[in-house]
C-alpha positions as CSV (number, residue, x, y, z in Angstrom):
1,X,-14.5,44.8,6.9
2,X,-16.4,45.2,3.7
3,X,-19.8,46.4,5.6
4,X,-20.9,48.9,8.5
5,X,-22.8,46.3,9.5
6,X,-19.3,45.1,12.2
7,X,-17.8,47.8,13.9
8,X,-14.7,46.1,15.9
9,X,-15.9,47.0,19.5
10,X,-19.5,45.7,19.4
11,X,-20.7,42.0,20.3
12,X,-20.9,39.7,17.0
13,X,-23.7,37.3,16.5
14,X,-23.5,35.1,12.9
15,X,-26.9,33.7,13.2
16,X,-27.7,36.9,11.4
17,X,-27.2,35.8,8.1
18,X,-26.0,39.1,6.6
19,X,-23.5,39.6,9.2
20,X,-22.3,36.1,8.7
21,X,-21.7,36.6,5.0
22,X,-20.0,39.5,5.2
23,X,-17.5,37.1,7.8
24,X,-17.7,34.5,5.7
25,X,-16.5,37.0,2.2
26,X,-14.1,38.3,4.4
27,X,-12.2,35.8,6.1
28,X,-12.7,32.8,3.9
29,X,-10.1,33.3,1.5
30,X,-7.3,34.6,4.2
31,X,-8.4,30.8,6.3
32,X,-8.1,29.2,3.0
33,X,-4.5,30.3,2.7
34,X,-3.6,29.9,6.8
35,X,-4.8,26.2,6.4
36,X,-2.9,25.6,3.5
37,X,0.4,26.0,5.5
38,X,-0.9,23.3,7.6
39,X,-2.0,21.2,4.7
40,X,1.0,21.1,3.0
41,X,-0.9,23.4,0.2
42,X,-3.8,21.1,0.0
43,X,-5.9,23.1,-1.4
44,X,-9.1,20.8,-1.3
45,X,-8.5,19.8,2.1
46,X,-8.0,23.2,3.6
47,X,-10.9,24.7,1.2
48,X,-12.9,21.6,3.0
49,X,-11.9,22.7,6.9
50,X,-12.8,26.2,6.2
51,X,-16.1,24.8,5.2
52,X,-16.6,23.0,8.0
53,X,-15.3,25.7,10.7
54,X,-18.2,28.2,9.1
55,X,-20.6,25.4,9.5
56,X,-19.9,24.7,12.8
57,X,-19.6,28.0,13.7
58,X,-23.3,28.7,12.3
59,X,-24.9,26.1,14.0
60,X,-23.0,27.0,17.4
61,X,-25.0,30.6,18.0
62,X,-21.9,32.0,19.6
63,X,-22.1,35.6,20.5
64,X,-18.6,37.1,20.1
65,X,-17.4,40.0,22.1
66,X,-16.1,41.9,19.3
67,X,-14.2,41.2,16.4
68,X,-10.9,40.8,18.0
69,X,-12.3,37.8,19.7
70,X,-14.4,36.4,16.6
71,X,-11.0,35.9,14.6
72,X,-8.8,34.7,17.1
73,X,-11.5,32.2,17.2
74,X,-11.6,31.2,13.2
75,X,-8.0,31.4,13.2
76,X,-7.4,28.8,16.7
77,X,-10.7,26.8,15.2
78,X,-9.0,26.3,12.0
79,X,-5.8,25.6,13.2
80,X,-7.0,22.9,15.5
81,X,-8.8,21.3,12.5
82,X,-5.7,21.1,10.3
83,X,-4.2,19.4,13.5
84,X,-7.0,17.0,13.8
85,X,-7.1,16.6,9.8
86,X,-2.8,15.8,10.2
87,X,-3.6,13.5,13.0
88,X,-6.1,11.8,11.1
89,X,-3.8,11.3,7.9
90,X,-0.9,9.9,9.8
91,X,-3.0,7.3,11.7
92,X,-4.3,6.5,7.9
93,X,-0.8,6.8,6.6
94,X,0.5,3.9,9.6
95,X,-3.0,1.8,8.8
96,X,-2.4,1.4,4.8
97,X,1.8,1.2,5.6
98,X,0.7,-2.0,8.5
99,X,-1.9,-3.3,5.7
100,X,0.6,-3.4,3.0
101,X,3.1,-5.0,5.2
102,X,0.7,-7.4,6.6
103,X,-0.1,-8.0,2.9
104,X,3.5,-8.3,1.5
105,X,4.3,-11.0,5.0
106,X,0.7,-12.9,3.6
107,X,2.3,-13.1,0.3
108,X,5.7,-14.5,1.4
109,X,4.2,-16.6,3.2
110,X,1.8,-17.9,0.4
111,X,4.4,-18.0,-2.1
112,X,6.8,-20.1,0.8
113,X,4.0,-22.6,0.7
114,X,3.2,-23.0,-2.5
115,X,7.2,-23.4,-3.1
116,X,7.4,-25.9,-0.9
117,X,4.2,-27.7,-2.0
118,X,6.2,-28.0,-5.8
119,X,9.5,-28.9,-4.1
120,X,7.8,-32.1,-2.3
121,X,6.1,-33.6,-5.3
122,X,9.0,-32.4,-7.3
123,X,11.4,-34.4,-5.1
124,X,8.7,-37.3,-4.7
125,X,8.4,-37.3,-8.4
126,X,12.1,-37.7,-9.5
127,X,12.8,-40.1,-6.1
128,X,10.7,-42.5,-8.2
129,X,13.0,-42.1,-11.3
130,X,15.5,-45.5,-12.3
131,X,18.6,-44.7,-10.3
132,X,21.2,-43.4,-12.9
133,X,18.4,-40.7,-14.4
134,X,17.5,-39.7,-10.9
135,X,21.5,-38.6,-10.2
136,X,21.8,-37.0,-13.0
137,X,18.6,-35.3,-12.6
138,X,19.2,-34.3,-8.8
139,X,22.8,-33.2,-10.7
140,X,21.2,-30.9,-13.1
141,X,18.7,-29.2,-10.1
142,X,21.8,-28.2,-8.7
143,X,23.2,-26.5,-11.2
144,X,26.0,-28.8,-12.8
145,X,26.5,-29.0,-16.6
146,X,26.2,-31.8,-18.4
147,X,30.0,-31.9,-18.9
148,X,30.9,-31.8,-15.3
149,X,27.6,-34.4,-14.4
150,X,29.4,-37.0,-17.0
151,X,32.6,-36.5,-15.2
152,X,31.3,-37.2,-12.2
153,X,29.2,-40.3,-12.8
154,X,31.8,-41.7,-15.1
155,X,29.7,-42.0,-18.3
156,X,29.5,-40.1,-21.9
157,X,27.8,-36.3,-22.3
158,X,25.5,-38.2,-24.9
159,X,24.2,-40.6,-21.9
160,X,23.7,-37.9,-19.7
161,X,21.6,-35.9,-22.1
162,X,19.8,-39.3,-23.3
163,X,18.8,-39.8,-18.7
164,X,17.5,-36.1,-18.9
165,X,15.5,-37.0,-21.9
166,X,14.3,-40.2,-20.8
167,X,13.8,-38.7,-17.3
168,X,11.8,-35.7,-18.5
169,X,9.1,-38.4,-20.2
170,X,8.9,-40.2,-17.1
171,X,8.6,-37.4,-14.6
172,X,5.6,-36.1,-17.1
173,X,4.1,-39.3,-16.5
174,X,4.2,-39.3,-12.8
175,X,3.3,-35.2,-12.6
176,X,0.2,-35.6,-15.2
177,X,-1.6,-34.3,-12.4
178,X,0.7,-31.5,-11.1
179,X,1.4,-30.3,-14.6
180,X,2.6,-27.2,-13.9
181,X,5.4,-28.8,-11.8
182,X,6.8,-30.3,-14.6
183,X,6.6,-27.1,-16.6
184,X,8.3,-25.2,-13.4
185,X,10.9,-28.4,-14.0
186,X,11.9,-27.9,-17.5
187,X,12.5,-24.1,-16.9
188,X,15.2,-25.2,-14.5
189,X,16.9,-28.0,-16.4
């Protein structure tokens, strides 16, 4: 101890605010340190718990048998504050983790919806096409080239291009609403 004023066998009362800053210079720093192995050598967070075990302590009036007893009680106090400081973390930890989730399933779903909303007037739009442009258009959403869709219909590259041209005006027509559709279209095809 840095002071007479605590021998180690008499009773210990902090509300005398000489005795309790002689405690405080002598044990805050060594509490500081104990809480940081707790902390995970958070240095604010244990320098905060400290804090908050002298506070408490000086608005307790406890009378402590000797000094013995007055550490053992910083030392449990603090220890049980770095629990309930760990305790609360991992409860905040699970809440932001759930939110996040919960926010990641919210934007699926969103983006699902919004996906299917474009595929329906997408597919309404190019239902409404003359038949020949609407084949090779369905063609070309699947992912065929223009080589293989002529192949397949029987007719010349140059018509097929000429359908996805003249099927590209008309679907701007029928999506001068849902504009961005169309754009979403022409990045595909």
């Amino acid at each position: 101890m840095q002071s007479n004023i605590i021998s180690s066998n008499t009773k210990i009362t902090l509300q005398d605010k000489a005795v309790f800053n002689v405690v405080f210079k002598e044990y805050y720093a060594t509490l500081v340190l104990f809480s940081n192995n707790y902390t995970y050598r958070n240095q604010e967070a244990s320098e905060d718990i400290v804090q908050d075990v002298f506070v408490k302590l000086l608005n307790d009036k406890r009378e402590f048998q000797n000094l013995l007893v007055l550490k053992s009680y910083l030392y449990t106090s603090v220890k049980n504050a770095c629990l309930n400081y760990l305790k609360h973390l991992k409860v905040k930890n699970i809440y932001k983790t759930e939110e996040e989730a919960s926010f990641n399933k919210e934007g699926f779903f969103l983006d699902n919806v919004l996906e299917e909303e474009v595929f329906i007037h997408l597919n309404n739009a190019i239902h409404q096409l003359p038949e020949k442009c609407r084949q090779v258009f369905e063609l070309s959403l699947k992912g065929i080239k223009n080589k293989e869709i002529a192949t397949q219909m029987g007719i010349s590259i140059e018509t097929v291009k000429s359908q996805k041209k003249r099927g590209k005006v008309l679907l701007k027509k029928l999506l001068k609403n849902n504009i961005y559709i169309f754009f979403i279209l022409l990045s595909v095809i």
